[in-house]
C-alpha positions as CSV (number, residue, x, y, z in Angstrom):
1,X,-27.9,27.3,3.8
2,X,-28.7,29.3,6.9
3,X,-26.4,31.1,9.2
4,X,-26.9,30.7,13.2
5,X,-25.6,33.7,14.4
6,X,-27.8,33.7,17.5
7,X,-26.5,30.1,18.1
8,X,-23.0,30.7,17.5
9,X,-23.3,33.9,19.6
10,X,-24.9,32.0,22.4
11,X,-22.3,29.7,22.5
12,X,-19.4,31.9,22.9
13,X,-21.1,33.3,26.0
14,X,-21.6,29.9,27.3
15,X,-18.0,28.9,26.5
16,X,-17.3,31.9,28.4
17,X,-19.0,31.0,31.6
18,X,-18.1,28.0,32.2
19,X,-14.4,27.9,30.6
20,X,-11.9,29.3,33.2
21,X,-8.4,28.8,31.2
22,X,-6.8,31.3,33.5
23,X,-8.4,30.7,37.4
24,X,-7.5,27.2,39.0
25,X,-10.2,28.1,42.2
26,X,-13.8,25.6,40.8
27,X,-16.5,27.6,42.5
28,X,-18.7,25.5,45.4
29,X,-21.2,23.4,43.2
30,X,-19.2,22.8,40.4
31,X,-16.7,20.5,38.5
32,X,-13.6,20.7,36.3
33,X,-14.1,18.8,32.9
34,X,-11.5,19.0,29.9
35,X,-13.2,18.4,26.7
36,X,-11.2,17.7,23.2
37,X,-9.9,14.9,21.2
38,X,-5.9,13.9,21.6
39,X,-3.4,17.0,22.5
40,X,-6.7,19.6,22.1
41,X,-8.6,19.8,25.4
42,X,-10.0,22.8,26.8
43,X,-10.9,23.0,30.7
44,X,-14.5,23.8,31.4
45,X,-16.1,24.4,34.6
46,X,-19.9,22.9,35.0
47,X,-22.6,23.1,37.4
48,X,-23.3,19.9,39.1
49,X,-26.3,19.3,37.9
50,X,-24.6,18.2,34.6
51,X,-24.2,15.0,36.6
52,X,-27.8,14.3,36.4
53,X,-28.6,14.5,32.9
54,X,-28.6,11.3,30.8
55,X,-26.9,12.8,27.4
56,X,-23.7,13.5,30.0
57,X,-23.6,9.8,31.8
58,X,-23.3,8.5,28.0
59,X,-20.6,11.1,27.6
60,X,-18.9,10.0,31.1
61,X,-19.7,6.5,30.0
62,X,-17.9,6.9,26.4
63,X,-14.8,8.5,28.5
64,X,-14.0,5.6,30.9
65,X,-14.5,3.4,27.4
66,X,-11.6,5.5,26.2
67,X,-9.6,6.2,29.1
68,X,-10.6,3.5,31.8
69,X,-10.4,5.5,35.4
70,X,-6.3,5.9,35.0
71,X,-5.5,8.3,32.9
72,X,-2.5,11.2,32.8
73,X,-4.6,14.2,32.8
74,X,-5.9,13.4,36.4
75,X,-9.5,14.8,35.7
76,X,-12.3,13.7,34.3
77,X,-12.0,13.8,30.4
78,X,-14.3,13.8,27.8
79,X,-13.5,12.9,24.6
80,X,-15.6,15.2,22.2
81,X,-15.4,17.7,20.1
82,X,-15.3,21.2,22.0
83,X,-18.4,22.2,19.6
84,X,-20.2,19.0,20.8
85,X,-19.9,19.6,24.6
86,X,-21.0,23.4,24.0
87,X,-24.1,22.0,21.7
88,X,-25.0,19.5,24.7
89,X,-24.9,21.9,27.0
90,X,-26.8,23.8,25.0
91,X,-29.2,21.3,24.9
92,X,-29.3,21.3,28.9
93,X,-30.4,24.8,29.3
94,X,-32.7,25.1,26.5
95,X,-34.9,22.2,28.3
């Protein structure tokens, strides 16, 4: 069993720059998205472009499954694991 210290190190950058749990201002280009499963969602802030790739219109699609287009949060949610969204977006970047 192999550690992936590079990947895990990667990732807390990533979660870095584009989580904003402090600042309400999104940034022109971007998009608020919380991410989590029941009382555990974290805020992210993504580019855009997220919008375009097909792995994130399942994940949209799998939300308004869940949630329909009412909802209390008031923003889009996704629900997945933090660790998912990070490895998808991941996946994004290293394409």
């Amino acid at each position: 069993m192999g550690f992936r210290l590079p990947r895990i190190v990667k990732a807390k950058s990533l979660k870095q720059t584009l989580s904003f749990s402090e600042k309400k201002v999104v940034p022109k280009g971007h998009f608020v998205v919380y991410v989590g499963e029941a009382d555990e969602k974290k805020r992210f802030i993504s580019p855009i472009s997220f919008l375009n790739h097909p792995s994130f219109q399942k994940l949209l699609s799998e939300a308004e499954e869940e949630y329909g287009f009412n909802h209390p949060m008031g923003a889009l949610t996704i629900p997945c694991s933090e660790e998912g969204f990070l490895d998808l977006i991941d996946s994004f970047q290293s394409s």
